[in-house]
C-alpha positions in Angstrom: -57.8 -5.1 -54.6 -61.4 -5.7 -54.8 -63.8 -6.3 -57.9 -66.7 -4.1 -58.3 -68.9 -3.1 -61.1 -70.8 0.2 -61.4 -73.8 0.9 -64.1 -73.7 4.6 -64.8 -76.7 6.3 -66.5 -75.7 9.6 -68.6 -77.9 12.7 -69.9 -79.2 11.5 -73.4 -78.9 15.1 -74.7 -74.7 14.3 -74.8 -72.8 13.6 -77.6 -70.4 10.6 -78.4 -67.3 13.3 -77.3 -68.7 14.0 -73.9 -70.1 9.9 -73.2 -66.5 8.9 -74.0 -64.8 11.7 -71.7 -67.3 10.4 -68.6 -66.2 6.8 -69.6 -62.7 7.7 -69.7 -61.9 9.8 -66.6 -63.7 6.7 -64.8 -61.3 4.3 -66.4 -58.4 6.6 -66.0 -59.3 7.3 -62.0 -59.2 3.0 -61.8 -56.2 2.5 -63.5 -54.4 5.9 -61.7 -55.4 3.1 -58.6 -53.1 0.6 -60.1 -57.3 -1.1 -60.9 -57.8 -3.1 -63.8 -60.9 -2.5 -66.3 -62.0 -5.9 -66.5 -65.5 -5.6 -68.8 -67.1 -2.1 -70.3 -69.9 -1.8 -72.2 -72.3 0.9 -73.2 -75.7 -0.2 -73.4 -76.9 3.2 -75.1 -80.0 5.1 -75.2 -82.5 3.3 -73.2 -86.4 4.8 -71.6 -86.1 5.2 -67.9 -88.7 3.4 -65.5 -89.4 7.0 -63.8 -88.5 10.8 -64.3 -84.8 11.5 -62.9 -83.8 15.0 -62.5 -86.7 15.5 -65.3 -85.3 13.4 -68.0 -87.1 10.6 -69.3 -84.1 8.3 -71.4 -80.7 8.0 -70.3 -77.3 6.3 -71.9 -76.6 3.5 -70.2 -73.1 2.8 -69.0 -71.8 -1.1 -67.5 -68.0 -0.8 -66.3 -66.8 -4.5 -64.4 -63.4 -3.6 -62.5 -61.0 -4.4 -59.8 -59.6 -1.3 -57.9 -59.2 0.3 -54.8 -61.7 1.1 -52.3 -60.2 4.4 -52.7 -60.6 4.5 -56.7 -64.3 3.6 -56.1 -64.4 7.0 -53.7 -62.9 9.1 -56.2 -65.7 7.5 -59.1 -68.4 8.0 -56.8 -67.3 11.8 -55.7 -66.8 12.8 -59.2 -70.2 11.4 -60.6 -72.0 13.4 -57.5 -69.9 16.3 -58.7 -70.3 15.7 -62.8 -73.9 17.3 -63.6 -74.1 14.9 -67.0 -74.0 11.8 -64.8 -78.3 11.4 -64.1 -77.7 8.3 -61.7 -75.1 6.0 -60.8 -75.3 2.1 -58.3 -71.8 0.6 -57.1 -71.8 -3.4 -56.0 -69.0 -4.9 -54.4 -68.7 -8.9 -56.1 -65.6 -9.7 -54.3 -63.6 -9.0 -51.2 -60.5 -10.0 -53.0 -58.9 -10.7 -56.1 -55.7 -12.0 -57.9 -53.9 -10.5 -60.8 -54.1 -14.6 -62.1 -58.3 -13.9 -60.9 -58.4 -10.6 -63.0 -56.6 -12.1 -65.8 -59.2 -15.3 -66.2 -61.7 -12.6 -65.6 -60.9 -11.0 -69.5 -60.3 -14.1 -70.8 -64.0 -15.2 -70.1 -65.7 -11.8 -70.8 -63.6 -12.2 -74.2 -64.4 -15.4 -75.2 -68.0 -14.7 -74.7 -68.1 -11.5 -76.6 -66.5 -13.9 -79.7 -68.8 -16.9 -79.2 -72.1 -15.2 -80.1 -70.9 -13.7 -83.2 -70.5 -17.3 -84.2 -73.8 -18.5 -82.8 -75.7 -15.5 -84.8 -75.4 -17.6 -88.2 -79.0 -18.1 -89.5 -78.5 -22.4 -89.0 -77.7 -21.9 -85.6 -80.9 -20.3 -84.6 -83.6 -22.2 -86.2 -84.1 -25.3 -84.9 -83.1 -29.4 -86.3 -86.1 -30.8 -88.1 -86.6 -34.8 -87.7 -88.1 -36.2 -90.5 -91.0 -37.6 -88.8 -91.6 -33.7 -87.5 -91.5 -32.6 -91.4 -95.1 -33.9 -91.7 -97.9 -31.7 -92.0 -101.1 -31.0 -89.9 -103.2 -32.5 -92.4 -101.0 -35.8 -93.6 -101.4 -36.4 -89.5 -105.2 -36.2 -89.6 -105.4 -38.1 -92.4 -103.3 -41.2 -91.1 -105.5 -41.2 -87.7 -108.8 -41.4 -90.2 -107.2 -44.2 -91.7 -106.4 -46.4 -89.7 
């Protein structure tokens, strides 16, 4: 097997029934492969840089998998074929992988889905004040004119 990933960009005019039918027969053609899904995630409704096939937004579609050259065939065929799918890029990442490589593969893309949800807490983001940073503008000034 070898690990690909594939960003998909639907019609925007679709509705959540028709996204999730694209975004299963894809998964459904890798795992028919004996492929593993290792990562999907739906970016949404995003503007396009440029017209394609006169549409100016598009829902954006990341899939991260390990199949088949074969599978990635059949994906490929059926997007040329599907009219909903606007435009569609394939990348190879690996020549090779291991059900024990696949396996660490989730295990990373899931513990970095679950760290950010505990990073989003309003203390992580703002920075640690010093006290000798808690001084103002002015208090500065007003040392240097002292002195």
């Amino acid at each position: 097997m070898r690990r690909y990933e594939t960003i998909y960009i639907l019609r925007p005019n679709l509705g959540e029934e028709e996204i999730n039918k694209v975004v299963d027969y894809v998964g459904q053609i890798i795992t028919d492969e004996g492929g593993t899904v290792i990562d999907l995630n739906k970016w949404g409704m995003k503007k396009l840089a440029y017209l394609i096939k006169k549409e100016s937004l598009g829902y954006y579609v990341y899939c991260n998998y390990a199949t088949t050259p074969a599978a990635v065939s059949e994906i490929e065929r059926k997007f040329r074929i599907d009219d909903s799918v606007l435009k569609y890029l394939t990348i190879k990442l690996a020549d090779s992988i291991s059900d024990e490589q696949i396996q660490q593969a989730v295990e990373e893309i899931s513990a970095r889905e679950n760290v950010p949800a505990a990073e989003g807490t309003p203390e992580a983001d703002e920075p640690e004040k010093k006290p000798e940073d808690s001084k103002t503008d002015d208090e500065d000034k007003g040392e240097k004119t002292a002195e």
